[in-house]
N, C-alpha and C positions, 0 to 999 in steps of 0.2 A: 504493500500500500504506500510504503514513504517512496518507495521509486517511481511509482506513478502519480505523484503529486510532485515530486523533484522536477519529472518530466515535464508535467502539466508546466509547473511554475517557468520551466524554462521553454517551453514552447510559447505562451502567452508574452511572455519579458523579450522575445525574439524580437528586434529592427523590424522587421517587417511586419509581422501582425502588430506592433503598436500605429508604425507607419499605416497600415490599412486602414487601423481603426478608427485613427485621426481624419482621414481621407474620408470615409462613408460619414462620419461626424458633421466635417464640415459641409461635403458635398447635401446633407440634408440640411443641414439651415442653409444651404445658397437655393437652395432647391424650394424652400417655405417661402425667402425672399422673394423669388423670380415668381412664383406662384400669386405671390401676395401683388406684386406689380404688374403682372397680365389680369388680375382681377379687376383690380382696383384702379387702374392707368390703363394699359392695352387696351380692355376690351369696352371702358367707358367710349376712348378717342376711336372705335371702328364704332361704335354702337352709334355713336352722334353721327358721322359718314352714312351710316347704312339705316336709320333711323328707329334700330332696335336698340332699347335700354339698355338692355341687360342680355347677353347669350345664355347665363346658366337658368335664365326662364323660357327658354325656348324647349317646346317638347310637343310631343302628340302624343294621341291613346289609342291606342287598339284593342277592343273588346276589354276593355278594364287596366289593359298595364300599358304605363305611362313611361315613355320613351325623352330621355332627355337628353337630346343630341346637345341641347347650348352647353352644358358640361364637357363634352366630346369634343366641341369645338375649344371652349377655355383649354381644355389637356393637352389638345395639340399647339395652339399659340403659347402656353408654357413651354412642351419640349422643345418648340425650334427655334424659340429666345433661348434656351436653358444651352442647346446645341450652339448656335450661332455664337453664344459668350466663349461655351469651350473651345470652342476654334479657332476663334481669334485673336483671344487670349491666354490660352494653354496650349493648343496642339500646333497651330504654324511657329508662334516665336519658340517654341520647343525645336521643332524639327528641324528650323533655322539655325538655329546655333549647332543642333548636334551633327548639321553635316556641316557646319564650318569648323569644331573642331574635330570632326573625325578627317575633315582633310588638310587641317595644321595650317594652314594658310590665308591669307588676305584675298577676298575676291576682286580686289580691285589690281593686283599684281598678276602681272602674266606669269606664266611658266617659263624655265629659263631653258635657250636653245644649244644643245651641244653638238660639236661638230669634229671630224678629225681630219688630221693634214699630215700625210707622208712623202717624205723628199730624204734627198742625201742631206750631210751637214750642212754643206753650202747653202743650198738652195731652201730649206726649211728656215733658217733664221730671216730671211727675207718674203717668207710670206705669213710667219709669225707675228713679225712688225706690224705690216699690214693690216691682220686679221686685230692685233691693238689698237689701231689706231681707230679701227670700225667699234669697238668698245669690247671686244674679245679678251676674254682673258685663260690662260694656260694654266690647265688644274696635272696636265700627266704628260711626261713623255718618256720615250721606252724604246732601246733599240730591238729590231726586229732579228738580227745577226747574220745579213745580208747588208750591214753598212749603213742602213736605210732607219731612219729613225721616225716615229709615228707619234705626233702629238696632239692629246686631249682636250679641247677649248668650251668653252663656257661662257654667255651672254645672259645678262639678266636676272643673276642671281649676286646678291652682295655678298 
């Protein structure tokens, strides 16, 4: 019995199920909130447009049971205010940032372009120049063992 309340204790204490708990906590009072402001605002400002008062009095009867679609209608104008907030506010600036850190980088910076140059000595040093002067810069060079030497360059990275 103490193992299974040690258990318990530390399954309940876990990051994540506090983190969840918090999460449905709050998500229901946003959820009363948004509720409370499609009752009370939303559906006043369509009701004046559309010249019905009220939608949660909207209904008809069918052989005695009483069908209350203005409710139906209120649920839905809650979930797609309730939706509309989370996306605009949780899940784009979410997914915004996490593929800008999963790709480590400024969107506003290009990618930086590499290029190789192989020549004998002579003739390599003079279009190394060159390729610096265009704003190139030499990260590797490496003889091939045919005399010929092969160099790594690099634009647009600091």
């Amino acid at each position: 019995m103490r193992n299974a309340m040690r258990d318990f204790k530390e399954f309940v204490l876990k990051g994540d199920v506090v983190a969840l708990a918090v999460a449905v906590i709050i998500a229901t009072a946003f959820g009363a909130v948004v509720t409370a402001f499609v009752a009370n605002i939303v559906t006043p400002l369509i009701a004046a447009i559309g010249g019905q008062p009220d939608f949660s009095e909207l209904d008809f009867t069918i052989n005695g049971s009483r069908f209350q679609y203005g409710l139906f209608f209120n649920a839905i104008i809650t979930f797609l205010l309730i939706a509309l907030i989370v996306f605009f506010l949780v899940v784009r600036p979410y997914n915004h940032f996490k593929k800008r850190f999963e790709r480590g980088e400024d969107d506003t910076v290009p990618p930086p372009e590499y290029a190789v140059e192989t020549g004998d000595a002579s003739s390599i040093s003079d279009v190394l120049n060159a390729r610096s002067a265009d704003g190139w810069r030499v990260v590797s060079v490496g003889e091939g063992g045919d005399g010929r030497l092969s160099a790594v360059l690099v634009k647009g990275e600091s």
